[in-house]
N, C-alpha and C positions, 0 to 999 in steps of 0.2 A: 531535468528531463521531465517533462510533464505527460501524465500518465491517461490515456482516453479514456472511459471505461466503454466497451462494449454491451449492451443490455440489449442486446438479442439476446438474448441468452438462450425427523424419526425421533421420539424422546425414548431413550432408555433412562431412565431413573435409577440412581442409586435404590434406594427404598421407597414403598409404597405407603403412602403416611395419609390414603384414602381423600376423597374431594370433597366430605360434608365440610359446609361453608361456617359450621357453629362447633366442629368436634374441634376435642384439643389434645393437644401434644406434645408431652415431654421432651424435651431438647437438650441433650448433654453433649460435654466436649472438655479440650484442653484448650486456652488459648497461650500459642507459644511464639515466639521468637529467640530469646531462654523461657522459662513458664513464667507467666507476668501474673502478678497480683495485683488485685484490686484494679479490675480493668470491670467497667462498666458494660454488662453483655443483654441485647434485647433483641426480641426477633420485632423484625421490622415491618411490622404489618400494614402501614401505608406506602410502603418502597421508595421513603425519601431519603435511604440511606442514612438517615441518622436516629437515636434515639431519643422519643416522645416521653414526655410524662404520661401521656394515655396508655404506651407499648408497656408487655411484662418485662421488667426489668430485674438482672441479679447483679452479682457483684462476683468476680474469681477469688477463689482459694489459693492459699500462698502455693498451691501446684499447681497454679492456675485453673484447676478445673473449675466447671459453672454446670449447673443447669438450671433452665426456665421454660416455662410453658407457653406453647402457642394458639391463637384458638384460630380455627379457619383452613384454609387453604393454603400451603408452602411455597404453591409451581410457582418459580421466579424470584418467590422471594430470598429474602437473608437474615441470617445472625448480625447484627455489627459486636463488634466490639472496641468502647471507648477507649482506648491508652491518654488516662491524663496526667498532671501532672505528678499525684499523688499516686499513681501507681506506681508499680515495682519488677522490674526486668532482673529474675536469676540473676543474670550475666554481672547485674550493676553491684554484688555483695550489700545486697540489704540497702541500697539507697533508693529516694524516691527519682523516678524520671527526672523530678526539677533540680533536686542533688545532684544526679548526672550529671546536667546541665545536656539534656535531651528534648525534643519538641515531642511535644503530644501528638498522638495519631488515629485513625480509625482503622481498625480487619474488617473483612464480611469474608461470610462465607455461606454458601449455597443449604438453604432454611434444610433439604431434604436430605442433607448429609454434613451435619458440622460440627464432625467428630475432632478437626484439629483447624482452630481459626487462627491463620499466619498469612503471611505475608503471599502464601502457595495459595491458599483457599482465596485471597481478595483476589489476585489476576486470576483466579475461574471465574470467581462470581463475575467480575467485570465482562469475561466471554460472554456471559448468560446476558448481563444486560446488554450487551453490544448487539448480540445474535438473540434474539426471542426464541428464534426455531432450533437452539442446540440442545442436545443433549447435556447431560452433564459429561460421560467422557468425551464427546466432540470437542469441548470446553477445557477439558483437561489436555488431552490431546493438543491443542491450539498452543497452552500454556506451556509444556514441552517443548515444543519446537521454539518459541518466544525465550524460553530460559536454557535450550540446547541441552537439556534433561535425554539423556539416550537411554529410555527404559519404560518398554509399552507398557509393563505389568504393574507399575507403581501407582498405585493412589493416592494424589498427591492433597486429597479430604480424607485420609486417615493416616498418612507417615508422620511419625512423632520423629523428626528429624530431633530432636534436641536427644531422646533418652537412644537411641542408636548413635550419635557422634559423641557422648559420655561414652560407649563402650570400645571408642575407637574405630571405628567403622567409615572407613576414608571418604565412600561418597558422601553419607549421611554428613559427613564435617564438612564436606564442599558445599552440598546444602546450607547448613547452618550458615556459612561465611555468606551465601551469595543473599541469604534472606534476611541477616542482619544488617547487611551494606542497605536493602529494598526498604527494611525498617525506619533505618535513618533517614535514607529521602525519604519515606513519604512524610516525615515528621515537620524534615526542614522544608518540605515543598509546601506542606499544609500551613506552618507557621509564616511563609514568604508570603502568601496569598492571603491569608488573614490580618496581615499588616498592612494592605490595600482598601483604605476605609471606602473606595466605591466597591469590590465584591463582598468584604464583611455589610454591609449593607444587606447589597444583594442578594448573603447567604441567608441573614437576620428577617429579611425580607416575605419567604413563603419558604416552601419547597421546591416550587422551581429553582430556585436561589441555590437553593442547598443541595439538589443533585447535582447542579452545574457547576458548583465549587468542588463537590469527592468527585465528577466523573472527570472534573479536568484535572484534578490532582493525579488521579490513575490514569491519563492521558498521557501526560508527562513520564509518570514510570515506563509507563511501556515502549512509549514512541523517541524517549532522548534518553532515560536514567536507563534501562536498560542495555541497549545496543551501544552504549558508551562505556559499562562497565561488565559487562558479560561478554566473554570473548566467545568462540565459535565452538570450542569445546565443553563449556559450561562451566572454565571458571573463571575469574575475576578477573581481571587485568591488572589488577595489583592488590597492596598489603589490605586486607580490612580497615587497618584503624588510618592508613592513608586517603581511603576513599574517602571513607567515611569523615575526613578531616575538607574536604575538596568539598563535601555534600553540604557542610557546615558554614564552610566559605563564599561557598556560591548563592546560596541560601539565604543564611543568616547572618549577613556579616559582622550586623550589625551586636554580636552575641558572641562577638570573638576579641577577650581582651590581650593584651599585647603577650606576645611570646606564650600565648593559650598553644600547647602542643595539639590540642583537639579542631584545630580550624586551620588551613588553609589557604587563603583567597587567591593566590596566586598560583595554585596549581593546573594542570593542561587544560583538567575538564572543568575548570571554574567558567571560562569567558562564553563555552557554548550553553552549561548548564544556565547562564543570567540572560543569553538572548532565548532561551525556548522559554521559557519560564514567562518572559514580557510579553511575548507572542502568545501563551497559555491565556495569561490573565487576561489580555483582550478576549480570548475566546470567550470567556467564561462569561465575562460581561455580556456579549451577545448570546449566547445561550440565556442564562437569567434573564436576559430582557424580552427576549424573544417568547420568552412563557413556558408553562409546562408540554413537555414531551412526552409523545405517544405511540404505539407501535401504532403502525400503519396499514389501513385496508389498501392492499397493495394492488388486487384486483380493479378498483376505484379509482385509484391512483394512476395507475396504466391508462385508463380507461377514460382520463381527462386528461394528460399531457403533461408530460416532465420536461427540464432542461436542463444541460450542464453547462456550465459556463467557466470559461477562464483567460485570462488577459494571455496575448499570443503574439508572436513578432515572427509568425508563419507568413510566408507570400501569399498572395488573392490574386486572383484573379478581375481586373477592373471595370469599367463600365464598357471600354471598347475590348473587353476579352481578353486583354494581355495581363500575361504575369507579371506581378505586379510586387515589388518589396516593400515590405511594413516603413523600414527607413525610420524616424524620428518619430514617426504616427504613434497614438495607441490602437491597439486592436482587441479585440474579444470576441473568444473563438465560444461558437454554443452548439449545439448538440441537442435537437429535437425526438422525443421519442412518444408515439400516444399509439396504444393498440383497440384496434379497429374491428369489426366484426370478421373480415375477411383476411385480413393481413394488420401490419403495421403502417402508419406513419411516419417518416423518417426527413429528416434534412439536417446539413452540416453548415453554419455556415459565418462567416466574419465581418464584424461593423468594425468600419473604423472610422474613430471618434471624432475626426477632423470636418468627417465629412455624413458623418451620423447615418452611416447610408449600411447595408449589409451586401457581402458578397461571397460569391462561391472560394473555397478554401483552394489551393493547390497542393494537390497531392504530390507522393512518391512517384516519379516516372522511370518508365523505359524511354527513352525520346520521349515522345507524343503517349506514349500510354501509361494509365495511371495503372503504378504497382504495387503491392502493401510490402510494404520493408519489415515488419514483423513475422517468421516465420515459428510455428508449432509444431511438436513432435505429437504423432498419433502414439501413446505408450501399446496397442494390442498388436500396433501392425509393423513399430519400428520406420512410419512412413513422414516424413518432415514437407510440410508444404504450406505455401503462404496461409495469410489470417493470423488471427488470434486465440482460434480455436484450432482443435485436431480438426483433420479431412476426415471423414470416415464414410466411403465409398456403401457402405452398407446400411448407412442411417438418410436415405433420401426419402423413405416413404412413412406411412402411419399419422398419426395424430400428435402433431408437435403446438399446441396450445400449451401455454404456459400450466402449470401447478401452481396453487397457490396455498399456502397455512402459516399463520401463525406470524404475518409482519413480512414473509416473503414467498419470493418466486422463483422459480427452477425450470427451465425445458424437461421434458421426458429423453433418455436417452443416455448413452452411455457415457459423453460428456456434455458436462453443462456445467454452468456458472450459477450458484446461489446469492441470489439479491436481497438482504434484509434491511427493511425503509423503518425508519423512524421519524417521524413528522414535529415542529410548531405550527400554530398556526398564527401569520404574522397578518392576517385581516385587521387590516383598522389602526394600524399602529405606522408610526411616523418611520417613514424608509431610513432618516439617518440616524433613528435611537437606535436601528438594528444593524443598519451597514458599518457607523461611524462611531463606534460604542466611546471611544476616547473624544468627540466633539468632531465639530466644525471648523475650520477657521478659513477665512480668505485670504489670511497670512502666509499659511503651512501647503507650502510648494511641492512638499513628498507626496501628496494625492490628490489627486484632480478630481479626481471623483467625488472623494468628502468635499473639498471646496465648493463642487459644484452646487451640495447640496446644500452649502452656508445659506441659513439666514430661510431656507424650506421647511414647508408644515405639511409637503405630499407625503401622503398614507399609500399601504399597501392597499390594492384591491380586494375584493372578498375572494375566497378562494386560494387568498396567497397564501402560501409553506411551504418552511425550510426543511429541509430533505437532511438526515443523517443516512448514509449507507455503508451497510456493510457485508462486504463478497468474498465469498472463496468459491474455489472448484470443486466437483466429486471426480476430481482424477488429478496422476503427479504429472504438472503441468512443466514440460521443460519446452522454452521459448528462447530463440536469441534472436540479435535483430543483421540485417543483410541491405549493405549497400543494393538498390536494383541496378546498378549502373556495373553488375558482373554481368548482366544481359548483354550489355552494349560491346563495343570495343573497345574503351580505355577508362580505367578505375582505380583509384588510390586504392581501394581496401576492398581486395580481395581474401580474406580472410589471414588468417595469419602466415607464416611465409617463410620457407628456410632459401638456402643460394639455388635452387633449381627451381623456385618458385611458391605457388600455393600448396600447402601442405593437406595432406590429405586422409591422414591415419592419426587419432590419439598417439599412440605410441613414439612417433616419429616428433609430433608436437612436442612431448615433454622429455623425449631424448636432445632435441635440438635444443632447446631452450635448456641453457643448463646453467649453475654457479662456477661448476669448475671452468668453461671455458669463456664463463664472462657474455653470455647472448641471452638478452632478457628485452620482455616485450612490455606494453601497456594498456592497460584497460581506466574505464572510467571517464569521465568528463574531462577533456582538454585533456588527458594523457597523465592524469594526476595520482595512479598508482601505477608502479612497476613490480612485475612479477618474474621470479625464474624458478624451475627445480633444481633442488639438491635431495640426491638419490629419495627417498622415499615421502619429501615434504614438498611442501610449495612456500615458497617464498615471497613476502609481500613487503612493501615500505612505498613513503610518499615517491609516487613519480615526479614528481616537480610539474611541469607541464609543457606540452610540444614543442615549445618554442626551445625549451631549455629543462633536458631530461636530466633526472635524476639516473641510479645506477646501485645498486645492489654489490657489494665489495665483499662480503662475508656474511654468514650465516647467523652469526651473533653480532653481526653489527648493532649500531643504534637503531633502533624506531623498526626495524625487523621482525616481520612476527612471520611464525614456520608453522602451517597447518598442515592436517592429514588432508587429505587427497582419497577418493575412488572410483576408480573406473566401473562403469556396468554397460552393459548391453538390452537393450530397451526391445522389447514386440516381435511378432515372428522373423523379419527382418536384422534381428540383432544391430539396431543400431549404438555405436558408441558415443558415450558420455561418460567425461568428468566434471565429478561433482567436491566442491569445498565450500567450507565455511566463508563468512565473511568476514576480512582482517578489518581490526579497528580503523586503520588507515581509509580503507575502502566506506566507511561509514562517515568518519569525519570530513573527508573530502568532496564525496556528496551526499551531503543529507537530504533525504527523503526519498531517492532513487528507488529503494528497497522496501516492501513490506517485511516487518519484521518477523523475522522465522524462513525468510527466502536465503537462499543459498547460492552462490558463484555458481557459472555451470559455462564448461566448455565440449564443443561438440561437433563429431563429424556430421554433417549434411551436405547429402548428396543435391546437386540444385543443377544437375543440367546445364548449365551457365556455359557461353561460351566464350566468354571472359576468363575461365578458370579450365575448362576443360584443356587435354591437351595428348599427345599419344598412348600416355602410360595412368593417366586419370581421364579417359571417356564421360563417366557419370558426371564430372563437375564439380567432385568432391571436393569440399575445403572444411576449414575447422573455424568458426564462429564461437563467440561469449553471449551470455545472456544469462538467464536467473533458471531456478529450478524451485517450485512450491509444491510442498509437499499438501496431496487432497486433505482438505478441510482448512487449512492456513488461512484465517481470514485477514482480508483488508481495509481498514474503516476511513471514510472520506464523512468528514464530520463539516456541516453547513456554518459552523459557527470556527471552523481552523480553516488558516490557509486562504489563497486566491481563487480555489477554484469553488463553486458554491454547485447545488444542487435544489431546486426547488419544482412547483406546480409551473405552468404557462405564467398563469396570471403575477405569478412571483415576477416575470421578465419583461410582461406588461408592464406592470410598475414601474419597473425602473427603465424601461424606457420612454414612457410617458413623461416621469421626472427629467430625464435627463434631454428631452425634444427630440431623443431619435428617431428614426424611423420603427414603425409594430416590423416586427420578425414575420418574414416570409413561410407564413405555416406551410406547410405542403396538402392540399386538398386532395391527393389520388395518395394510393394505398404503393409503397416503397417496392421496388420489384429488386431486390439485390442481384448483383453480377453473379454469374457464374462462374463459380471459385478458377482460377487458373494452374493448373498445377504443371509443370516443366517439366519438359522430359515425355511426354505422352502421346507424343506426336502429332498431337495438334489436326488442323481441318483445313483443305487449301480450297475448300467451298468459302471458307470466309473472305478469303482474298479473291475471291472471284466476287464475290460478294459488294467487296470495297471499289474493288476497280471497274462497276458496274457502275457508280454514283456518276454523277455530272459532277463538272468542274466546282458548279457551286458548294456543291452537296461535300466533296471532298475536301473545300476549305474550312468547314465544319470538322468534319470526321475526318482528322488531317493524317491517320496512319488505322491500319485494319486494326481489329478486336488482336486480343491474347493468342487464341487459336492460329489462326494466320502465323503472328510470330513464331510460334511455336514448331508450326510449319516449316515454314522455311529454315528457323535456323539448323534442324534436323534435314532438310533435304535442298544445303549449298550444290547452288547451280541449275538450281530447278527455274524452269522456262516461266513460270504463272509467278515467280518467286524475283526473278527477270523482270517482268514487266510491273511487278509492285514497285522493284527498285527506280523504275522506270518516272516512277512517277512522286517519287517520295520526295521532301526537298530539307529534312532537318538530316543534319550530321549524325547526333548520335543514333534518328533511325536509320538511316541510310548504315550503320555499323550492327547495329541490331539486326537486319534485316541480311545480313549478309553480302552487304551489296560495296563495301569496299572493302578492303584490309584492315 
């Protein structure tokens, strides 16, 4: 599921440790994961994440504590602390790491408070450097929801998780367990990657090198080692020293002698932890190569023109206007955004490679009319209506110019979405050092793209850069998504469904759906997890896929995992939502679906639909799936992971110059977006007076009325103005939308 992003769219400091650029300051801690000695601790005053022979450097006490002196300014920075192989982990009984037979690692943790540097302090600081503009508890906060940590008042830069699970203290001991299993990947992840003599290069290289070797290692934890071994409650998914055997194997294989009880390779999470890990280390390459990384004047950057881009096998629309199917072609779908003194610049739109040509995308339809198939819950008003944002009837006027500080940008208002840019700048350097970090070949048939670029010395333009971004919301954003073909007359999925039809009440949903009499439904891509309740849990295991369903037989069956479940009620409206974690199944079967720290979410919305309406449900009520992120939950679309890239214009320049397509149809006038449609409101039969005013010609253009019109009508069946739309309409599914057959 490929994710758009929408780009329409405070520091509270632990302690004050003053901004002279020459004062200095004492810096004490523990470092723990059991208390490690002799672990190399410096504050890192160039922010290349590792430590300098220039940096103050100490060494930990067999209780691991350190202190060392900083001189300068903290904001941003970090403590690291080295784990190598002569160090000593409690836990080990006086051996060193390489006794263990453990890989060495790096902690950091946030310069302005790093009272306890583990494995808890490295995924904040990493917040910090993802997000410029967080706070520290924003950062803590993010970490919580990422580790399912259910506890606002914890400080998780001063909990001595080790000396509280010595006293017995059950959460502190889940901690412990969940930060040890964190320890070990990051050791075996760092050692897998350092075995790679083009990134060991790369690290050896500068400092670019070397953040893009720790920030890809901490990529990895968060975005695979995490959500693979953290279940939805915050704990493990299995034994410690089992993981931790699977971390070793997937890792290190090569470090596993025969019948070694401490390794793995053939355990579940072996074969995904070896494919992220190969995808990683390309990343890394491209980052390093790419140069160092900077936060970004994001006002500037708006101000000259952004793209998103990503390979797509969505229908277009063609040269004679018809919809048109991708079929065998390649496509790439981009996303123009440049703001303007009076408005935005905007356009959406798809080349395909055959024909090197760009065309309009095909949307979500009613019939003839383009609809968003992602609907949003307003949280103040309980009100659920199309977009990707809330509607909020009461936010149309005042001064909506972006904000800008510190790397990003914000709307004013009560929902918005926070944009923080991190830049390279790829001016001057060779498009396939950066696109094609593994080479060239006119051999290798998996990419057309690199091949294309076999045997090229075209450089990026001046101007060119790689975009890292990273978004969250200042609101809990619950979203599901909605066939529009409830509009019409006839619809596979109208939301979920007992024997008298579309369901319409939480309540009803998860009484219908039950283990005891065997009625269980599917979410996920192709229908690849199947879910049912049993009295007060939910139930999850592989669905298999639509073709050939899987089935749910018992509560303790195999591959079964049973979460809590709760219902609430959202905004003056009291709309219902249930809210649950997300089972491992639902992770492994699609990855990437979810930013981490989002949540399953089922939900009544009301939609007016006359597909779903019906005697005893007027409103149109049914119950949809979709996610639920809780405010501040960031999500990081990184230039150098993945298909989908993010740079300047000129970035897209480039490569279409390289590659003889056609330059991208900028948009010259300032974007005038639609007027949100929301259902159910009764809509305007001036519209349709409107449409049916056109000429013949004019009406094979504008081949059915705006929103309003529909809306109309479908609210006032049998209406004469509503008569003569039908009159003239000539697609089936409008002609059912419009109310004009059965």
């Amino acid at each position: 599921m490929k994710v758009l992003i929408p780009l329409i769219v405070p520091l509270l400091l632990y302690g004050c440790f003053g901004s002279d650029d020459n004062a200095s300051t004492s810096l004490s801690g523990t470092v723990a994961d059991g208390y490690i000695e002799n672990a190399t601790v410096c504050f890192d005053a160039n922010g290349n994440l590792s430590c300098d022979d220039s940096e103050p450097t100490t060494t930990t006490a067999a209780d691991g504590t350190y202190t060392v002196t900083a001189t300068g300014s903290l904001d941003g920075l970090a403590v690291i602390a080295v784990v190598g192989p002569d160090s000593k982990d409690a836990d080990d009984n006086g051996q060193t790491m390489a006794e263990a037979g453990k890989a060495g690692f790096n902690f950091m943790a946030p310069a302005e408070n790093p009272e306890v540097v583990s494995p808890l302090s490295t995924l904040v600081q990493f917040e910090i450097i993802s997000n410029p503009d967080f706070s520290l508890d924003e950062a803590q906060s993010v970490v919580k929801e990422t580790l399912n940590i259910d506890n606002d008042d914890l400080n998780l830069l001063e909990y001595d998780f080790v000396e509280a699970a010595e006293s017995g203290d059950s959460f502190a001991t889940n901690i412990k367990n969940v930060t040890e299993v964190l320890s070990s990947a990051l050791g075996d992840v760092t050692s897998n990657m350092e075995n790679d003599s083009a990134i060991a290069s790369l690290k050896a290289g500068g400092d670019a090198g070397m953040k893009a070797f720790q920030t890809g290692i901490m990529d990895m934890i968060k975005e695979t080692v995490i959500p693979s071994t953290v279940k939805s409650d915050g704990t493990l998914v299995g034994d410690v020293d089992n993981l931790k055997a699977q971390l070793k194997g997937a890792f290190r294989p090569g470090d596993c002698g025969v019948g070694d009880p401490t390794c793995d390779g053939a355990g579940s999470l072996v074969s995904g932890f070896q494919t992220a890990v190969t995808a990683k280390k390309k990343a890394v390459k491209v980052a390093a190569t790419a140069g160092e990384q900077t936060v970004s004047d994001v006002k500037a950057l708006m101000e000259n023109g952004l793209v998103i881009g990503f390979p797509t096998t969505d229908n277009y629309y063609n040269a004679s206007d018809e919809n048109t199917e991708m079929g065998e072609d390649v496509g790439l779908f981009v996303e123009y955004h440049k703001m303007g003194t009076n408005g935005e610049f905007f356009a959406e739109k798809i080349l395909v490679e055959s024909e090197g040509s760009w065309f309009d995308p095909v949307e979500s339809m009613i019939g003839s009319v383009e609809f968003d198939d992602h609907w949003t819950l307003n949280p103040k008003s309980g009100m659920w209506a199309p977009g990707d944002m809330p509607y909020d009837e009461g936010d149309g006027g005042g001064d909506h110019m972006p904000i800008f500080s510190k790397g990003c940008m914000s709307l004013p208002g009560s929902f918005s979405d926070k944009m923080c840019f991190k830049e390279r700048d790829l001016s001057g350097k060779t498009i396939a050092s950066i696109m094609c970090p593994d080479g060239t070949s006119s051999d290798d048939t998996d990419d057309g793209f690199c091949n294309a670029l076999d045997g090229g010395s075209a450089k990026f333009k001046s101007g060119s850069k790689g975009l890292d971004l990273s978004y969250s919301y200042n609101f809990d954003r619950y979203r599901v998504y909605i066939d529009p073909c409830i509009f019409g007359g006839s619809c596979d999925d109208m939301g979920f469904e007992d024997d008298n039809g579309p369901i319409s009440d939480i309540n009803t949903f998860k009484t219908f759906y039950n283990l005891e009499d065997g009625i269980m439904e599917y979410i996920g891509n192709d229908c690849n997890v199947v879910f049912t309740f049993n009295n007060d849990k939910i139930l999850y295991a592989d669905g298999g896929s639509c073709a050939n369903k899987n089935s749910i037989s018992a509560a303790d069956g195999d591959g079964v995992e049973s979460l809590n479940f709760e219902i609430k009620s959202i905004g003056t409206s009291q709309a219902k939502v249930l809210i649950t974690g997300v089972p491992q199944i639902y992770v492994e079967n699609n990855p990437g679906d979810l930013p981490v720290g989002a949540k399953l979410l089922f939900a009544e919305v009301t939609t007016n639909a006359t597909g779903i309406e019906s005697d005893t449900n007027t409103s149109g009520t049914g119950i949809f799936d979709g996610t639920f992120m809780k405010a501040g939950v960031s999500r990081k679309m990184s230039f150098d992971t993945g298909e989908q890239k993010i740079g300047t214009y000129q970035f897209l320049d480039s490569i279409t110059a390289a590659m003889g397509w056609d330059t991208f149809p900028y948009p010259t006038s300032i974007y005038e977006p639609p007027e949100p449609f929301i259902p159910g409101t009764g809509g305007d039969v001036e519209e349709c007076n409107i449409w049916l005013g056109l000429t013949d010609d004019q009406r094979a253009v504008e081949t059915s009325p705006d929103y309003q019109c529909l809306d109309y009508c479908q609210s006032n069946e049998g209406d004469s103005t509503c008569g003569d739309v039908c009159a003239l309409l000539t697609d089936d599914e409008d002609l059912s939308s419009y109310m004009c057959i059965e």
